[in-house]
N, C-alpha and C positions, 0 to 999 in steps of 0.2 A: 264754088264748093262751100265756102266759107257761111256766106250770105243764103245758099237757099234749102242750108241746114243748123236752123238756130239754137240746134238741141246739141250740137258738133260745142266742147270746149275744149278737144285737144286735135291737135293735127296730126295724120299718119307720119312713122317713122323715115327715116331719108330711106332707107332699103324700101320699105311699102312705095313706096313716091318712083324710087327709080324703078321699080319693076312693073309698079301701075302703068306707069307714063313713058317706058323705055328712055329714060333721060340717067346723064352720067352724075356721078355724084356730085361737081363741081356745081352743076347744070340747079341742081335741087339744091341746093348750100344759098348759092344766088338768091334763085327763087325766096325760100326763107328767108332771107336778108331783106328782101325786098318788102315782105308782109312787116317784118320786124321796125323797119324805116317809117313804113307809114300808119307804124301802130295799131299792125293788126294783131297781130301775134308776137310775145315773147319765148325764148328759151326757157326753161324750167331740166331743174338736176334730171338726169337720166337721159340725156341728149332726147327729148321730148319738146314740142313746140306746145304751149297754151295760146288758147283764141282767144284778142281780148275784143269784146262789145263797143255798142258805140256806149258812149255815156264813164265807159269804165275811166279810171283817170290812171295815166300813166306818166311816170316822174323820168323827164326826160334828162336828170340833172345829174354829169358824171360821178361816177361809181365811187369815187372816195369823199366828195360832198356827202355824197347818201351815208357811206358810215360815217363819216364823221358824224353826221345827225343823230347817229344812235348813240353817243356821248349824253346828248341831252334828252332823249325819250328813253332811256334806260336809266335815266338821273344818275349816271356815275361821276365821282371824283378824283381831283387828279392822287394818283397813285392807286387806282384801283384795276384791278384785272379787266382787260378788255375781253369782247370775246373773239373766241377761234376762227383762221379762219375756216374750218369748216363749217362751221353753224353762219357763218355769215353769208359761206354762198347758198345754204340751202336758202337764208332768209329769205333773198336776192334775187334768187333764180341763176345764178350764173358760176362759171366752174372754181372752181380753189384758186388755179394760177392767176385767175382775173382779179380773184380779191387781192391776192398777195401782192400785186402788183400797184392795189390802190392800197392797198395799205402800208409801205410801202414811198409814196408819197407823203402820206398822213406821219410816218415817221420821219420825215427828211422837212415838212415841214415844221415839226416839233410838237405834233398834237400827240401822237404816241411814241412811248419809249420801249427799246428790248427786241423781243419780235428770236426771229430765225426756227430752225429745228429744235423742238424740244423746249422750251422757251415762249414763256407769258408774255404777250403784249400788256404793257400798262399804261394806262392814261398820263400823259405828259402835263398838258395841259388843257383847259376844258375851254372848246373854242365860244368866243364873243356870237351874237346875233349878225353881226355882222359880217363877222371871219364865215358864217355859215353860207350866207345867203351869195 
């Protein structure tokens, strides 16, 4: 499906898939996971899959790595407001409790401070080249 429609950049919805395909929703979740694995496809906000090409480059490097790198491609300083996580899963493609969860990390490691409801994350510390990689 994927391959012998190159003009295709999003995949149908899991409801579209099970009703196409008479498959249960577990059935189709799989499926997706499995595009996902071998970098075909990502999730993107809106329980939506995007198609990713050959060539396209995908950062396979866990999810609180990834923010923390926006520490330093957003040039912030320690004591400065991080951002939300809402705007961070949109950045992302992937849902709120996922960010919160690496974020989260990021705080327990000491790279952000604060955090909870209601409540600015602030830059704790600004991680090394190192601490990144």
């Amino acid at each position: 499906m994927i391959e012998g429609n190159p003009g295709m950049t999003e995949l149908p919805s899991l409801p579209e898939i099970m009703r196409e395909h008479g498959v249960s929703r577990g059935v189709a979740i799989r499926a997706y996971d499995v595009l996902r694995q071998e970098g075909l496809a990502q999730p993107t906000p809106g329980a939506r899959w995007r198609i990713l090409r050959a060539g396209a480059q995908v950062d396979r490097r866990p999810l609180h790595e990834r923010i923390a790198e926006v520490i330093a491609t957003d040039g912030l300083q320690a004591g400065e407001a991080f951002p939300s996580a809402s705007s961070l899963a949109e950045r992302f493609g992937v849902s709120r409790p996922t960010v919160t969860k690496a974020l989260e990390k990021l705080e327990a490691a000491g790279v952000l401070a604060g955090g909870g409801q209601g409540r600015v994350r602030t830059v704790r510390a600004v991680p090394t080249r190192e601490e990144r990689s």
